[in-house]
C-alpha positions in Angstrom: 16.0 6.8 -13.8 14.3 8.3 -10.8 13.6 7.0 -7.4 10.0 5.7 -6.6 8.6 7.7 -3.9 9.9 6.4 -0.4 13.5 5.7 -1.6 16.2 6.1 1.3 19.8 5.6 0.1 22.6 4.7 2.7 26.3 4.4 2.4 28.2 1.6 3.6 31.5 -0.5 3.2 32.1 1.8 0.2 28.8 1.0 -1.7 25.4 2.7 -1.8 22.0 0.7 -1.0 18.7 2.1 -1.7 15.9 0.8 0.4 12.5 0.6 -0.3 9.3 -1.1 0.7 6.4 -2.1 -1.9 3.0 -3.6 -0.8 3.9 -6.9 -1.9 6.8 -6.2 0.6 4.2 -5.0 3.2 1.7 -8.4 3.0 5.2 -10.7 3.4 5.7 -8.6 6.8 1.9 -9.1 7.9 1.9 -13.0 7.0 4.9 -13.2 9.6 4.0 -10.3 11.9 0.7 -9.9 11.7 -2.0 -7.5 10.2 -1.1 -4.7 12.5 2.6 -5.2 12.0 3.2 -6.5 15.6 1.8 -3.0 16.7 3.0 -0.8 13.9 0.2 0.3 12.3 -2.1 0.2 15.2 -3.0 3.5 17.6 -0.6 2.6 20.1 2.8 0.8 18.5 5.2 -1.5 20.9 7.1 0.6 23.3 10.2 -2.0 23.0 11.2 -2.9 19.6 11.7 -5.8 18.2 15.1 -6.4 16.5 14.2 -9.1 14.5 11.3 -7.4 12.9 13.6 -4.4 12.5 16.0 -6.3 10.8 13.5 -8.2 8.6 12.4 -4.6 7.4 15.3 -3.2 6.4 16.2 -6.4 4.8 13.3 -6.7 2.5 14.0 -2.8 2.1 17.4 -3.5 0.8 16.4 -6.6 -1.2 13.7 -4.3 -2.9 15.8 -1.0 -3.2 19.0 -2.6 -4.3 17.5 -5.2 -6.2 19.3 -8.0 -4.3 17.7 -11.6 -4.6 20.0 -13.7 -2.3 17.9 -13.3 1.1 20.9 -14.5 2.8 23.3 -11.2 1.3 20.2 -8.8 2.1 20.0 -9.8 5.5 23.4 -9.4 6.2 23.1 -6.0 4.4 20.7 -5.0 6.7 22.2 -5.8 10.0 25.4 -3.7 8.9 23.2 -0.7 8.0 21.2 -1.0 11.2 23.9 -1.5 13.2 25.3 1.5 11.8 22.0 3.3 12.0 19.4 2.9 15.1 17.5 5.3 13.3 17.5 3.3 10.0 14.4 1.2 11.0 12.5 4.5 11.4 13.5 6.0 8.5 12.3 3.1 6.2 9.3 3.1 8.1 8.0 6.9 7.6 9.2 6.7 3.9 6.9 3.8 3.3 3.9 5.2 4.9 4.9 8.8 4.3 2.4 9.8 1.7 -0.1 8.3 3.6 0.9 10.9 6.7 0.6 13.3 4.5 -2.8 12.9 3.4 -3.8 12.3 6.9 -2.4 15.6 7.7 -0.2 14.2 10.3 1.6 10.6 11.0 -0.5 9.9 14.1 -2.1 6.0 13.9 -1.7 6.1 10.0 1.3 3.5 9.8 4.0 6.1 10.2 6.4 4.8 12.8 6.9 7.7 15.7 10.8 8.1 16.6 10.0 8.4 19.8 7.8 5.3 20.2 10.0 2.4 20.2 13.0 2.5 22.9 16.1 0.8 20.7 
């Protein structure tokens, strides 16, 4: 079976996850975070990040992706991986907005997370 569109796969502790964001996964970030995403998706994102939304990301990522229900495992999935991977929040980030980006014609105030944006 194919990927959907916006699929990242990562390697660790001898397994592959894929990670993935949906809208559904999208609206549970904005009820805790916000409509803007605590600055995400708004002209000017947070200079500093904030690990816990980070982590929260790539958790619901993973639990999507991999198809992992136990919040608890997901979470601790996700703080490996991003532990690992400073970039990994980024990553998820432009994959879930990326076709947006693209029919913007660039990934400037669209939702796409800028790497050089957040100091981690």
């Amino acid at each position: 079976m194919a990927d959907v569109t916006g699929t990242l796969h990562r390697e660790f502790g001898g397994k592959t996850y894929a990670l993935r964001l949906t809208m559904r996964d999208i609206a549970t970030l904005q009820g805790d975070y916000g409509d803007d995403l605590g600055g995400w998706l708004s002209e000017t994102p947070p200079r500093i990040l904030n690990f816990g939304f980070a982590v929260d990301v790539i958790s619901l990522a993973v639990s999507r992706g991999s198809k992992i229900a136990e919040r608890r495992e997901a979470d601790e999935i996700a703080d490996e991986l991003f532990t690992a991977d400073r970039e990994l929040f980024t990553a998820v980030m432009s994959a879930t907005f990326a076709s947006e980006a693209a029919a913007n014609g660039d990934a400037s105030g669209n939702g796409a997370a800028p790497a050089d944006q957040a100091q981690v």
